[in-house]
Backbone bond lengths (Angstrom), bond angles and torsions (degrees), N, CA, C in turn:
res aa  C-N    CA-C-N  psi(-1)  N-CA   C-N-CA  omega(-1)  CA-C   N-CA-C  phi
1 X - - - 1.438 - - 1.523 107.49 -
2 X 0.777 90.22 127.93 2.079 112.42 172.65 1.456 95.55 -46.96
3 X 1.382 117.54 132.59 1.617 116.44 162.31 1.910 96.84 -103.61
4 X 1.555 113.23 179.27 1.638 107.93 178.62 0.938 102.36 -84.25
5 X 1.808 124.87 -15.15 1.902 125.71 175.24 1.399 106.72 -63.48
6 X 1.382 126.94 -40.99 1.656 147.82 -176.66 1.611 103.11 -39.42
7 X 1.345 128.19 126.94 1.300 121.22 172.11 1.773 95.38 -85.21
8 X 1.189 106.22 148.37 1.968 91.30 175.17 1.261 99.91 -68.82
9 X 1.557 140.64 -34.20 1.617 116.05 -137.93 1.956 87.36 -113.65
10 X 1.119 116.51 1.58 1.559 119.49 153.85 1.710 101.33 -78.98
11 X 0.909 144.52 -46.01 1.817 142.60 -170.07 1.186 112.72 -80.15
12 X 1.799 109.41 -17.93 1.681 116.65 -165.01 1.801 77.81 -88.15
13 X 1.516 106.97 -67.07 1.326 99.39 -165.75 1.837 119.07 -47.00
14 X 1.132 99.31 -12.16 2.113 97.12 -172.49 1.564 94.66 -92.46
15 X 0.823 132.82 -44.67 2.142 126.28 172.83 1.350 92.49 -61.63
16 X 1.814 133.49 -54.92 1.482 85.59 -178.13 1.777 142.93 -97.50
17 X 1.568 100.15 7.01 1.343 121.43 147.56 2.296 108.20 -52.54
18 X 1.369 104.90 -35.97 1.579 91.91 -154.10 1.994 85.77 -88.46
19 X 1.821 119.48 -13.14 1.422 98.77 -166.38 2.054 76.88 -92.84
20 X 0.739 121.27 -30.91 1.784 115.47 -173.51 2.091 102.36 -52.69
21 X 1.229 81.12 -16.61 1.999 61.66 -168.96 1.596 97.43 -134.70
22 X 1.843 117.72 39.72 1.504 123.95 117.34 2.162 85.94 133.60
23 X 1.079 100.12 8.25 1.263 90.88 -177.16 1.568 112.31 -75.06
24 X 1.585 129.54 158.59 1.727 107.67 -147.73 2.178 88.86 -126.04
25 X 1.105 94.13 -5.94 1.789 91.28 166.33 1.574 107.17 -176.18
26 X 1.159 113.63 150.56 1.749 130.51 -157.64 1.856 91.68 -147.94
27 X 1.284 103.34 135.13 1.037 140.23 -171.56 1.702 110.30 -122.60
28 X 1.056 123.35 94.91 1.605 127.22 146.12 1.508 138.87 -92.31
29 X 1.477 110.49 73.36 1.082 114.96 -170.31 2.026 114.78 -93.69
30 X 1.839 87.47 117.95 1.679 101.14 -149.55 1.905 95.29 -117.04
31 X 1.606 102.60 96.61 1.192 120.88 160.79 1.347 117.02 -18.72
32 X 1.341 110.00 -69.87 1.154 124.17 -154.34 1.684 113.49 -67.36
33 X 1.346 110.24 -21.79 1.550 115.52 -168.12 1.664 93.31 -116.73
34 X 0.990 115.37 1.76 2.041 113.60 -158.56 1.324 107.47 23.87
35 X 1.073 84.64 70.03 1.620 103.51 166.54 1.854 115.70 -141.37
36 X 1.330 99.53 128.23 1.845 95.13 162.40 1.428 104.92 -113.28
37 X 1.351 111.45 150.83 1.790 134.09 176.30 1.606 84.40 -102.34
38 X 1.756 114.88 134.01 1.314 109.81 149.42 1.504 97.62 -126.98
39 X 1.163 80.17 141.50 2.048 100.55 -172.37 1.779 107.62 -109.30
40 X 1.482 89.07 119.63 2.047 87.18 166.65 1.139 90.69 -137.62
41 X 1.866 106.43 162.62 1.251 124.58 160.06 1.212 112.18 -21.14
42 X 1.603 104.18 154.25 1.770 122.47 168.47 1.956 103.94 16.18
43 X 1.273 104.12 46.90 2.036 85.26 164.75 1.630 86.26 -163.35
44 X 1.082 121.47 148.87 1.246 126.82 -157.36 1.172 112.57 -100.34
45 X 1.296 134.21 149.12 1.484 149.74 -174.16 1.291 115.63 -26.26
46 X 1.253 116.78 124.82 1.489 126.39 -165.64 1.663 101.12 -88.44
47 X 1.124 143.78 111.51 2.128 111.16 174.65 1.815 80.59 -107.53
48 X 1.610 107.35 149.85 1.637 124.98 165.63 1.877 100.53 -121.80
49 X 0.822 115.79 127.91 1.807 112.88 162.71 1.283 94.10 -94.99
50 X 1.927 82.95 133.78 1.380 109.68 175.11 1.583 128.30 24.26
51 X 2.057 105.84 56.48 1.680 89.75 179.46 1.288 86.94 -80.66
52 X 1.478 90.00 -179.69 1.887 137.73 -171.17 1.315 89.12 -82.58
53 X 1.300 129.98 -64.37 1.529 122.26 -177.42 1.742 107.11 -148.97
54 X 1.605 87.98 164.66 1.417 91.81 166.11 1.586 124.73 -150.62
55 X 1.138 102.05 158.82 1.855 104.13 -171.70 0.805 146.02 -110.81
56 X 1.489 151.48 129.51 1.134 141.03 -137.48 1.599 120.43 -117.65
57 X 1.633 106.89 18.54 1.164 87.29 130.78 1.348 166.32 -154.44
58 X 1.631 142.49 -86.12 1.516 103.05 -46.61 1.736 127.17 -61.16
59 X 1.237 113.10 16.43 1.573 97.67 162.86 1.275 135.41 -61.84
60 X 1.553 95.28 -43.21 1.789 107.17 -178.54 1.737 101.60 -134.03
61 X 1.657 97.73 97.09 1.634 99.01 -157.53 1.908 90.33 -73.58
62 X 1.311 103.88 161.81 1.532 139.09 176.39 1.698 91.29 56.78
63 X 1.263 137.49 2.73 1.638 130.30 174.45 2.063 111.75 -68.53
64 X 1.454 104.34 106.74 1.504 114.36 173.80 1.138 93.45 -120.51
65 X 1.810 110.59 138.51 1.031 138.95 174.63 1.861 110.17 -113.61
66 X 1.378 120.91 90.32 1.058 122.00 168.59 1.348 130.40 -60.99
67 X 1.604 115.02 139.21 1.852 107.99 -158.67 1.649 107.56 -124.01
68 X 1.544 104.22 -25.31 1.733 85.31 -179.64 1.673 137.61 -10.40
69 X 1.913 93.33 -73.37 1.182 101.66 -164.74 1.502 97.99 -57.98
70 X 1.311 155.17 -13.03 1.443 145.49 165.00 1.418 116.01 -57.73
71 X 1.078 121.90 -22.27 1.408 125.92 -160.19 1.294 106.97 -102.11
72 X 1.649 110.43 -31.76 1.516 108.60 175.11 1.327 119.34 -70.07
């Protein structure tokens, strides 16, 4: 999660440094814009405004991450 100290394009660049050296999904979930980036291998940056939730997988099968209360 993005802190307001977090530059975005320092946090953008560390998920895709962490999917370049074998990591299989990256999550940037950014308060400030209600927005999450989900990052996978070879397919390009996902952005959602402000979903309700999101899922993880098939990396992390039946894993939902609920977001409301972030947005309020």
């Amino acid at each position: 999660m993005r802190s307001s100290s977090d530059s975005l394009q320092t946090v953008q660049a560390k998920l895709i440094e962490y999917i370049d050296n074998g990591a299989e999904l990256g999550w940037l979930i950014n308060p400030q814009d209600q927005q999450v980036e989900i990052y996978r291998p070879n397919q390009s940056v996902t952005i959602l405004q402000a979903p309700d939730r999101i899922a993880g997988d098939p990396v992390l099968p039946g894993f939902v991450l609920n977001l409301p209360w972030l947005w309020q």
